[in-house]
C-alpha positions as CSV (number, residue, x, y, z in Angstrom):
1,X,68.4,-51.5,88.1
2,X,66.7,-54.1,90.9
3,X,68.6,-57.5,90.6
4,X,65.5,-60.3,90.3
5,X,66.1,-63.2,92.7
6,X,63.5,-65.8,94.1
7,X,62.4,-63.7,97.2
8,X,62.6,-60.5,95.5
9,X,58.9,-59.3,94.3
10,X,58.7,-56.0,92.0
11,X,56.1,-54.3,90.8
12,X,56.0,-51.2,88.8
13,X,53.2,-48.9,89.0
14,X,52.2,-46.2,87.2
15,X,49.5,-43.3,87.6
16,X,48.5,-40.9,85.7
17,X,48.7,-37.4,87.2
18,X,45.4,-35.8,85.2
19,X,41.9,-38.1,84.8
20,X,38.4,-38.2,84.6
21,X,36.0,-41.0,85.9
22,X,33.9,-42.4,83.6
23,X,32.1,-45.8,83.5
24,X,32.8,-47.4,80.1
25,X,33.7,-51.2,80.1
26,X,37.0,-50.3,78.6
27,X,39.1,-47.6,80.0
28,X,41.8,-45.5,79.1
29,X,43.1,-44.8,82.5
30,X,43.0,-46.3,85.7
31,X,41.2,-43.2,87.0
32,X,38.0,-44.9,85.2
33,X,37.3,-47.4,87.5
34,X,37.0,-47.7,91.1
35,X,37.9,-51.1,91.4
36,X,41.1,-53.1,91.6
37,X,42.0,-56.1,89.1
38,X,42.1,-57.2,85.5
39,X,40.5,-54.4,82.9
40,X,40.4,-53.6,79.4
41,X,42.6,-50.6,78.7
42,X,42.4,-49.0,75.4
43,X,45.4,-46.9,74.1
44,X,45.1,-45.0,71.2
45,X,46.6,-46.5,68.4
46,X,47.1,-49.4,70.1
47,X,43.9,-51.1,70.7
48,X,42.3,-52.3,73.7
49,X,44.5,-55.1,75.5
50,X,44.1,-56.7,79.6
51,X,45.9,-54.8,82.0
52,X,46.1,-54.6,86.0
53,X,44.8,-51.4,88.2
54,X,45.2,-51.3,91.7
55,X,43.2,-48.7,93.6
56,X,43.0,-47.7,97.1
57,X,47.0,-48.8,98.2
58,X,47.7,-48.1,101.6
59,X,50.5,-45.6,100.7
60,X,49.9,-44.4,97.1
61,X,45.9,-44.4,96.9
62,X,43.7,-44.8,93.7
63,X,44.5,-44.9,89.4
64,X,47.9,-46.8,89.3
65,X,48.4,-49.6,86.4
66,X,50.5,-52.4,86.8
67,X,53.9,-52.5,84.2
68,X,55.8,-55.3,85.8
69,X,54.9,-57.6,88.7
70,X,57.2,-60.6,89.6
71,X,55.7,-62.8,92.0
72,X,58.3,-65.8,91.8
73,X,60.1,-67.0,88.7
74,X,57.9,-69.0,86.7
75,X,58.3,-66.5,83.9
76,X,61.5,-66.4,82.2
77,X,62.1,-62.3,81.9
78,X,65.4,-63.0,80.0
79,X,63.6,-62.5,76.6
80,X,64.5,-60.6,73.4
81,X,63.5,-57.0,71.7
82,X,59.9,-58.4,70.5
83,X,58.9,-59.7,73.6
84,X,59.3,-56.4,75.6
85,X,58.4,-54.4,73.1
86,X,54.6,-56.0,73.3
87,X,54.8,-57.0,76.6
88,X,55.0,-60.8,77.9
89,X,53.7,-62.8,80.9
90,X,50.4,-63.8,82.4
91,X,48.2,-60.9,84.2
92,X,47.8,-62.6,87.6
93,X,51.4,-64.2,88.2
94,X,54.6,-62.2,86.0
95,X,53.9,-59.9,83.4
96,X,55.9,-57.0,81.7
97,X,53.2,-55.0,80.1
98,X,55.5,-54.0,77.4
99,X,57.1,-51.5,76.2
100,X,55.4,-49.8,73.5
101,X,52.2,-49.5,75.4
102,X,54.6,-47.9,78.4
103,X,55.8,-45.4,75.6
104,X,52.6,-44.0,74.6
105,X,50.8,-44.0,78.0
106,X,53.4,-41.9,78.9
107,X,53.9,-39.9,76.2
108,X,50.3,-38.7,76.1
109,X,49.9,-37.2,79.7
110,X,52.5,-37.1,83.1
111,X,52.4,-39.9,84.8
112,X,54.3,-41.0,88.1
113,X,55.9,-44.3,88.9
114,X,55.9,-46.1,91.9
115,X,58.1,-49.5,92.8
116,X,57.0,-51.7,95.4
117,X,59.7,-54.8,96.1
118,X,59.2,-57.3,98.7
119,X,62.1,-59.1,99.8
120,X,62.1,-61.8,102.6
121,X,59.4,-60.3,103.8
122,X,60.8,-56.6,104.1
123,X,58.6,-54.0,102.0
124,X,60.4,-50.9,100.2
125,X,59.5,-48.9,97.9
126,X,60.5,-46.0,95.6
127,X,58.2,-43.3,93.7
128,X,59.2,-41.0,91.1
129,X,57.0,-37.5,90.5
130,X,57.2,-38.2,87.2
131,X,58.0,-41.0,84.6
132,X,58.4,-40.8,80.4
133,X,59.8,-43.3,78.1
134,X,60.7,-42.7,74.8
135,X,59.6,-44.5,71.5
136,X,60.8,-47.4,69.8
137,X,63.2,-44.9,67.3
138,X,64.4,-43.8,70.1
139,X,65.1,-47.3,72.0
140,X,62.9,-46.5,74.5
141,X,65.0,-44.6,76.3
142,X,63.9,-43.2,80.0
143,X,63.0,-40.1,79.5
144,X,62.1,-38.7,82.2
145,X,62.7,-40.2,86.0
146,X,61.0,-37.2,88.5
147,X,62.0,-36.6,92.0
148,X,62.5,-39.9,94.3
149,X,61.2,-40.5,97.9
150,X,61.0,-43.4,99.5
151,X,62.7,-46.6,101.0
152,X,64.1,-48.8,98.3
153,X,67.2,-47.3,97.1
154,X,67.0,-44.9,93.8
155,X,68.2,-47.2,91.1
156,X,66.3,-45.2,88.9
157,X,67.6,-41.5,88.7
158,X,71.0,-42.4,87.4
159,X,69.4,-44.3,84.2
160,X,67.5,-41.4,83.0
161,X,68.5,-40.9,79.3
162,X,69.8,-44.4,78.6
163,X,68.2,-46.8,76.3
164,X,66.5,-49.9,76.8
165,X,68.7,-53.0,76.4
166,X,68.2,-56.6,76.2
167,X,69.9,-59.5,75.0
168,X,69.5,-59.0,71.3
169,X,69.4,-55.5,71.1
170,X,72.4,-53.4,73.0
171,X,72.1,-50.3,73.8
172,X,74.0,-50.0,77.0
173,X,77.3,-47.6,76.7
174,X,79.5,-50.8,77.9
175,X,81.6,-51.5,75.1
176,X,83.0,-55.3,76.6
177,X,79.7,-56.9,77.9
178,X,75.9,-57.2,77.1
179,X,74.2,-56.0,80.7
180,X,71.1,-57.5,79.3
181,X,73.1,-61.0,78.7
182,X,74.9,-60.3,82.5
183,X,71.9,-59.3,84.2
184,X,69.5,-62.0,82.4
185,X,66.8,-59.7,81.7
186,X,65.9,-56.1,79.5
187,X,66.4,-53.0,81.5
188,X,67.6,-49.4,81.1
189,X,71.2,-49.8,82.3
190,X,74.2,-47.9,82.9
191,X,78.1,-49.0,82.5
192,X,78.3,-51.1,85.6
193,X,75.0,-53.3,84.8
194,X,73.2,-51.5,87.2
């Protein structure tokens, strides 16, 4: 997993690999507009709720939605079950758009995942072909983590198939320590906290 300091400034996007444009006031894919910003994204069986799309990025191009974005740390991400379930945080500063509404985006159609992270100054990034998380019965668990390219390090790859974990709910295979306690934050981790 990416370790959250001051300088360190992740986002998470994700794109849906199959859309149509349309030009309804509230979408269902970032593929429906042609602008970048705030929308209202409607999920079925979830509603319609604010969510972020940024469209022509100068390495991934058009239809990507925002999951996380951490611009500094005015937004404690050290929060329980609940919180990243729904999804926490304010839409133009840190937000995790939760984790249900990650679940059945990607549960309905492919989808890739791209991570930006800006530290000191120095861009990287890593993209995965593909991206699935599981349901809440199923702790969310990272389904599916496609092929990497990029130049942040893959700190994704080797959590496919573990569950979510934060500091009230466990779900990490260490047996002696709470990752989500130790890392101060919910993420899919492996033994080492990573």
């Amino acid at each position: 997993s990416l370790k959250m300091t001051a300088s360190t400034v992740p986002v998470l996007l994700l794109a849906i690999l199959v859309g149509a444009a349309s030009g309804r006031d509230v979408i269902t894919s970032c593929n429906e507009t042609s602008s970048s910003g705030q929308v209202l994204l409607r999920i079925d069986g979830l509603g319609t709720f604010e969510a972020v799309c940024v469209q022509r990025h100068r390495l991934f191009g058009d239809g990507w939605l925002v999951i996380q974005q951490r611009v500094d740390q005015s937004e404690d991400f050290y929060r329980n079950w609940a919180h990243y379930r729904a999804g926490f945080g304010r839409l133009d500063k840190n937000f995790w758009m939760g984790l249900e509404r990650v679940h059945r985006l990607t549960s309905a159609e492919p989808h890739e995942l791209a991570v930006e992270i800006d530290v000191f100054g120095e861009y990287k990034y890593a993209r995965y072909s593909s991206f699935a998380v599981g349901s809440e019965a199923e702790k969310y668990v990272l389904k599916e983590v496609g092929n990497y390219s990029g130049t942040a390090k893959d700190a994704l790859t080797v959590q496919r198939g573990r569950a979510f974990s934060t500091f009230d709910e466990d779900n990490d295979l260490d047996e002696n320590k709470n990752c989500a306690i130790r890392m101060a934050g919910g993420w899919w981790f492996v033994n080492s906290c990573s």
